[in-house]
C-alpha positions in Angstrom: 0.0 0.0 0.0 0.8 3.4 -0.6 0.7 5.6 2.7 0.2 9.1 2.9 0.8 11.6 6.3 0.5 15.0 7.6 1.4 15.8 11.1 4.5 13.8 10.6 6.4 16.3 13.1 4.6 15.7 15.7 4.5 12.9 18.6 2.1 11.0 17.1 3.1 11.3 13.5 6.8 10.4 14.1 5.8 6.6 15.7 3.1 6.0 12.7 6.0 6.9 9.6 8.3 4.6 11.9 5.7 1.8 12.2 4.7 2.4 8.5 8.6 1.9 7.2 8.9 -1.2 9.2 5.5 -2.6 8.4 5.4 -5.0 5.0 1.9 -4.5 4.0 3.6 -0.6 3.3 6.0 -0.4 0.2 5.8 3.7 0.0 5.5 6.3 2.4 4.7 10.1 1.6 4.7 12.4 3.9 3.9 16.3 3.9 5.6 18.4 5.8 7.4 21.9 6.1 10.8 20.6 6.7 12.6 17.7 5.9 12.7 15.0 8.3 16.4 13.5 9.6 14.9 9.6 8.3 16.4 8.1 5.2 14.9 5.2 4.0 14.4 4.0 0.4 10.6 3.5 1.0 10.1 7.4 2.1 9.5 10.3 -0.2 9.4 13.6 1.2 7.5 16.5 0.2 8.5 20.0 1.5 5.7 22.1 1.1 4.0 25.4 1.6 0.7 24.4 3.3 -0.8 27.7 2.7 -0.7 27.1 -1.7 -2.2 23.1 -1.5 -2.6 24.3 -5.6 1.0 23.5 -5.6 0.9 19.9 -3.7 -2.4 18.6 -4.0 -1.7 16.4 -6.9 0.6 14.7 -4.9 -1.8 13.5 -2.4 -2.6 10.3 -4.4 -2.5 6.9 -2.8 -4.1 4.2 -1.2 -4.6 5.2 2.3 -4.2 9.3 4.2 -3.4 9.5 7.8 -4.0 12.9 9.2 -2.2 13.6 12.6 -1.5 17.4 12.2 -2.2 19.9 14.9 -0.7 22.5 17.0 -1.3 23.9 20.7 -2.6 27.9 21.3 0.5 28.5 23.2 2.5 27.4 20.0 0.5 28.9 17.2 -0.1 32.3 19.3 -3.4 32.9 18.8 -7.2 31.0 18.3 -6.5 32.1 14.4 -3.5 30.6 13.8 -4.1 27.3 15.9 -7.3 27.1 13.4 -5.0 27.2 10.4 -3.3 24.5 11.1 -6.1 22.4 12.8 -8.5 22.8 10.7 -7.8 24.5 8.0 -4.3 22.9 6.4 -6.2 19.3 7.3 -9.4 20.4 5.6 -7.1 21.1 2.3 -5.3 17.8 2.5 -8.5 15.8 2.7 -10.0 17.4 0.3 -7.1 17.3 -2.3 -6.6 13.5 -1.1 -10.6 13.3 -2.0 -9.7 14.9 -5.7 -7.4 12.3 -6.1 -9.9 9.3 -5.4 -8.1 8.4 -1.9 -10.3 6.2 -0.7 -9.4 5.4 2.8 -9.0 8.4 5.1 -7.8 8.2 8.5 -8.1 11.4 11.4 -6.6 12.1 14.7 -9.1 14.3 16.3 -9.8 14.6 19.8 -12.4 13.2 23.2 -15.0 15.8 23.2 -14.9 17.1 19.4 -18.5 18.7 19.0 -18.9 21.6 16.3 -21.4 22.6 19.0 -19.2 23.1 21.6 -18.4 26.5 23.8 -14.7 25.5 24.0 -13.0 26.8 20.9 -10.6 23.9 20.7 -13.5 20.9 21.1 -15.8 23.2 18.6 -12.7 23.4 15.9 -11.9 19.3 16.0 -15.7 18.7 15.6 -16.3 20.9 13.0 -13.1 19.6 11.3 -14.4 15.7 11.7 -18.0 17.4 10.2 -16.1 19.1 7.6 -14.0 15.5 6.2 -17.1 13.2 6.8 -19.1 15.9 4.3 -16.1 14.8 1.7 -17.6 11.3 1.2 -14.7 9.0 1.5 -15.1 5.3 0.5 -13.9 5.0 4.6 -13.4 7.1 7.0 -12.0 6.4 10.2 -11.8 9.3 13.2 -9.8 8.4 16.4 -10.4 10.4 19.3 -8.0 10.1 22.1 -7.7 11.8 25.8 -4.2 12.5 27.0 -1.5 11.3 25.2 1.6 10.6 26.4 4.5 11.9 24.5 7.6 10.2 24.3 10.5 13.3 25.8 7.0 15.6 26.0 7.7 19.3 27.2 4.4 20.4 28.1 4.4 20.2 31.7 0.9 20.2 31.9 -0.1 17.2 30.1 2.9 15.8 32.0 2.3 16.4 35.4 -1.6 15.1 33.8 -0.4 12.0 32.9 1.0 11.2 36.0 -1.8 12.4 38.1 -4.1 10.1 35.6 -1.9 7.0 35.7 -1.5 7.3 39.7 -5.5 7.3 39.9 -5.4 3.5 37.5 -3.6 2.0 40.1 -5.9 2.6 42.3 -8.3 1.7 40.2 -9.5 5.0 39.1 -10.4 6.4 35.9 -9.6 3.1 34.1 -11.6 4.9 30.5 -9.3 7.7 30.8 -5.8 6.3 31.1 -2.5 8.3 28.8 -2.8 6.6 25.5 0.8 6.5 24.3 1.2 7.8 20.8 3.0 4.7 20.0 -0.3 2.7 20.6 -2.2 5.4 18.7 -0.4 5.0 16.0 -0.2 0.9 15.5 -4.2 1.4 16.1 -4.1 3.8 13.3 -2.2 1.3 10.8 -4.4 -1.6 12.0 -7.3 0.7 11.5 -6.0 1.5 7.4 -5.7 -2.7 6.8 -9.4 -3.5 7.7 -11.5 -4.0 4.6 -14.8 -2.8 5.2 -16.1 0.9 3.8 -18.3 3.9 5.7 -17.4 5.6 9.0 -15.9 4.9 12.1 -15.3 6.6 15.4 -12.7 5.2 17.9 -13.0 6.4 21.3 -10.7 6.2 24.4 -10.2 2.6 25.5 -11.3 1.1 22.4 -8.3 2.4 21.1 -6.0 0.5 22.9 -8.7 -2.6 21.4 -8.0 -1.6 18.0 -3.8 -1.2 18.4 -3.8 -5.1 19.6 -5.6 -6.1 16.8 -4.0 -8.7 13.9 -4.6 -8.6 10.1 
């Protein structure tokens, strides 16, 4: 299969393009991305590109399955505006060029809570985002929406000192639903996700994620 990524930066991203290069059922890997990435491997191809022109990079989106894993924080972009950009709006072009190029298995990191109803500005974006893809009509859509990650080296002390707070609580048999999902086992859920034949939508919530990265095809 031919694999293509955005978010491939990211904590999330960087375990799926590993997992992808070592898995077989892979024999090309495309990812998107504003700078190259320190990984040479004869089964990845690079594209360096300008996110705000997709009329110069959309023909490239062409392949068998899209994994979309992009996304930012509001203390990095700098403002609600610029978070959107890249949230929703540099996704929103890459599924719809992937779309264009008859793509037919789409695959979206969004997030617990997503609702394009929602008061808080960062639940309201990822729903509206999901609303926005599903409208595209993909053969098969699939829409994972985690809690807290846990981020291999992560520096946001927040989600940090979270994690550990969380994981402190399952031991005592607390908040089981909510345990860190490490973005390792995101992304070997997303992978098994892209090798199930079947066609429509799918949501993956919290725990069932962890389901869905133990399964074998």
């Amino acid at each position: 299969m031919k694999a293509l990524v955005i978010g491939a930066t990211g904590a999330t991203g960087k375990d799926l393009v590993q997992q992808l290069l070592l898995d077989n059922d892979f024999n090309e890997v495309n990812v998107f991305v504003r700078k190259p990435l320190n990984i040479y491997n004869d089964k990845l191809k690079t594209h360096v590109i300008d996110f705000e022109k997709p009329e110069e990079w959309k023909s490239l989106v062409d392949g068998d399955v899209a994994f979309s894993c992009l996304g930012t924080t509001l203390k990095d972009a700098g403002s609600k505006e610029a978070q959107r950009k890249v949230d929703f709006d540099y996704q929103y072009e890459f599924a719809k060029a992937a779309k264009a190029n008859n793509v037919e298995d789409y695959i979206l990191v969004s997030a617990y809570g997503a609702d394009p109803k929602s008061k808080i500005f960062y639940s309201r974006m990822k729903g509206e985002l999901e609303q926005a893809v599903r409208n595209l009509h993909f053969n098969k859509i699939t829409i994972f929406k985690p809690g807290m990650l846990e981020r291999k080296d992560s520096e946001r002390t927040g989600e940090v000192l979270g994690s550990r707070i969380i994981k402190f609580a399952n031991k005592l048999g607390l908040f089981e639903s909510q345990k860190p999902l490490p973005t390792a086992v995101l992304a070997k859920a997303m992978i098994n996700a892209s090798k199930i034949k079947s066609n429509g939508y799918s949501s993956i919530k919290l725990g069932n994620i962890f389901c869905f990265a133990e399964k074998s095809h």
